[in-house]
C-alpha positions in Angstrom: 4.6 120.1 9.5 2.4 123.2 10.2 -1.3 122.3 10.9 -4.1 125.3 11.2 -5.2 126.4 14.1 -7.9 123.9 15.8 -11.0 125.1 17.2 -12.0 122.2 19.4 -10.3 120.4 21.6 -10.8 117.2 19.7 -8.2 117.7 17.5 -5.6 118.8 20.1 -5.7 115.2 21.0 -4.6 113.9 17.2 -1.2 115.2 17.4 1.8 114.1 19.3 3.8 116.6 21.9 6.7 116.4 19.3 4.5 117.6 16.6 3.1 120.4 18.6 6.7 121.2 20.2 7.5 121.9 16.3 5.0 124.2 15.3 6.0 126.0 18.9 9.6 126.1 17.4 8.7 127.3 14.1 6.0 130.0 15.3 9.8 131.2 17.8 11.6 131.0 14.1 8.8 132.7 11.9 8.8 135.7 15.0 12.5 136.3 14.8 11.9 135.8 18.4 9.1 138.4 19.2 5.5 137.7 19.3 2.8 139.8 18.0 -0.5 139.8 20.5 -2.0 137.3 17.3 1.5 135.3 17.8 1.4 135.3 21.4 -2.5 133.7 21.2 -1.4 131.0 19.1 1.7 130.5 21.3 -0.6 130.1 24.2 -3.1 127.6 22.4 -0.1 125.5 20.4 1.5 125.4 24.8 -2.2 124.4 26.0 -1.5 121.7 23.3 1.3 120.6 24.4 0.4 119.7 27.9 -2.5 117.6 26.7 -0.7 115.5 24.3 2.5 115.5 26.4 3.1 111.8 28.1 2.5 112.1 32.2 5.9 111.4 33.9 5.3 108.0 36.1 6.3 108.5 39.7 8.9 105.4 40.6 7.3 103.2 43.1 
């Protein structure tokens, strides 16, 4: 599922790493594997992404 590009960091919070993870992977596919500076933006806002909705590894105790 491809979403539009947020502008607010709000709505980077609604979708799941996976989600994001497959936009990343379909942005890759779409490129043929090499990113236009307007690709390589997105890239960087879609990895931003990522890291926010990613789960935080828990440390054993």
């Amino acid at each position: 599922m491809l979403h539009t590009m947020s502008t607010t960091a709000e709505a980077s919070c609604e979708r799941s790493a996976a989600e994001v993870n497959e936009e990343i992977r379909a942005l890759w596919r779409r490129s043929g594997g090499i990113l236009t500076s307007e690709q390589r933006a997105e890239y960087q806002r879609l990895v931003m992404e990522w890291a926010a909705a990613a789960p935080t590894p828990r440390r054993p105790v």
